[in-house]
N, C-alpha and C positions, 0 to 999 in steps of 0.2 A: 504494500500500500504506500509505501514511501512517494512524496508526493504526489501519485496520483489524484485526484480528485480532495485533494485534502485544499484547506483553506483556514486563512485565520482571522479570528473577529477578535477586535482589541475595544475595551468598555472603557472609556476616559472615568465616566461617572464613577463608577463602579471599582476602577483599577484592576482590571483582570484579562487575560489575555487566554482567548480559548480557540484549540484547535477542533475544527471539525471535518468529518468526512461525509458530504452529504449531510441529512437528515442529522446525523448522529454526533455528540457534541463528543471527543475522544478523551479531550484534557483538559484541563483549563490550571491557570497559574496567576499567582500575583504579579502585580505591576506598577511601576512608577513613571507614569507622563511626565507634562511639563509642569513647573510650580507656577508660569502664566497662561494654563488653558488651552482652550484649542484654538489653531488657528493657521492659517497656511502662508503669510506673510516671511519674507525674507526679514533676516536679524528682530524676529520677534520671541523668539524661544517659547515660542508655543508648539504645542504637536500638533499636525497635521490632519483631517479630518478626511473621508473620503475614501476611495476605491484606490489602492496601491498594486504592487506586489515586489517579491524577492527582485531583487536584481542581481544582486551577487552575496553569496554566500561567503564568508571570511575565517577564517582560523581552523580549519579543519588538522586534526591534528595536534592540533596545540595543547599544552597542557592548561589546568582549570586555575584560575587569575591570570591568563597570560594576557603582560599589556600589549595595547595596541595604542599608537600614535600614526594618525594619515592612515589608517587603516590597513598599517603592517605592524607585526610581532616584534618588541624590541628587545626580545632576549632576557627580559625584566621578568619576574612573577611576582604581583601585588604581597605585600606581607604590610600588617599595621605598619610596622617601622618604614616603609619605605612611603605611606601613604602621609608620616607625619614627616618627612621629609622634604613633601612637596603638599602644604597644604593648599588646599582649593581647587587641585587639580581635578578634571573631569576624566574620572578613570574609565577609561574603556576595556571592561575586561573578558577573556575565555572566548568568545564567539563574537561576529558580527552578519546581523541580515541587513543588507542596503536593501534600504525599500525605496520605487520610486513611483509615481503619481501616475493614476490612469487617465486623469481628467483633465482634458487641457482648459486652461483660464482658469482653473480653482488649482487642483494641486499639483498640475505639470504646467512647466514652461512660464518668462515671464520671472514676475517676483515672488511666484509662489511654487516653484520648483523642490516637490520633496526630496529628490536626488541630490540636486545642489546643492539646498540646503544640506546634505549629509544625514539626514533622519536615517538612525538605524533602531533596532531590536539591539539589546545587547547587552552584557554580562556588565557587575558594577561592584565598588568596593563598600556604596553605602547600602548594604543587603539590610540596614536594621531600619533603612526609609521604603523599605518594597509595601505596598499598597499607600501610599500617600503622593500625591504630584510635586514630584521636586527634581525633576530633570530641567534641562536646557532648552528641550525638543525630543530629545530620544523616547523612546520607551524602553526604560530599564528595565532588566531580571534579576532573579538570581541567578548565580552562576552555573548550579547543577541544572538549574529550571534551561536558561539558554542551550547549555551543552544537550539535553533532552529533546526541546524543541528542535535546534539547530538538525540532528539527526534523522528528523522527520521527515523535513523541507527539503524543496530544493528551488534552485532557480528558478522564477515564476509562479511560487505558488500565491496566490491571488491573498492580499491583508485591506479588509476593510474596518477603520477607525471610524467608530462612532463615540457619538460622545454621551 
């Protein structure tokens, strides 16, 4: 079943991220949006609303907190200490789904480009803010949760954000 007909509905309201196949809900997992909302505006750090999907799938392989900068592996594995070494940093960790916008004038192309902007799924060091909206834009996981999800997926599989 691995991506076939599989699909992912993301609840901004709700903060929950649930995969289905068909009719049938398979999984579902905690999540952290953005802490300004939805919205598909460039430099608004809000999450995206709308009909997306995978574009590229990232870190395959990788071991679980491995960071990612520009969206390659830097050899790093998050540990507290290294997290208080660089505080504020927006940890991109284990996995990454580049998602990008199906809908041109809302969330493709323009200034509201979910690609562009970088919007991904993705693994995080503050696992103890999952179900509350306190990302940038992204939609955080946990680490295991991403690694799990990531497995699933594959390129193209269709993510619609609701709010």
């Amino acid at each position: 079943m691995e991506g076939r007909g599989l699909r992912i509905e993301v609840f901004i309201g709700r903060q929950v991220l649930e995969l289905w196949h068909g009719e049938q809900r398979l999984s579902a997992w905690p999540v952290s949006t953005a802490r300004n909302g939805p919205g598909e505006r460039q430099g608004s750090g809000c999450t995206p609303r709308g009909r997306h999907h995978v574009r590229l799938r990232i870190g395959e392989g990788c071991p679980r907190h491995a960071v990612f900068v520009g969206r390659r592996p830097t050899g790093e594995i998050w540990t507290p200490e290294l997290g208080e070494r660089h505080p504020g940093r927006d940890w991109i960790l284990t996995r990454i789904l580049w998602l990008s916008g199906d809908e041109p004038g809302f969330n493709r192309g323009g200034e509201c480009d979910t690609l562009r902007r970088y919007i991904y799924i993705h693994g995080t060091a503050e696992e103890e803010a999952i179900g509350r909206p306190v990302s940038h834009g992204c939609i955080r996981m946990k680490n295991k949760d991403i690694e799990e999800l990531f497995d699933l997926v594959s390129n193209g599989t269709p993510v619609h954000v609701k709010e």
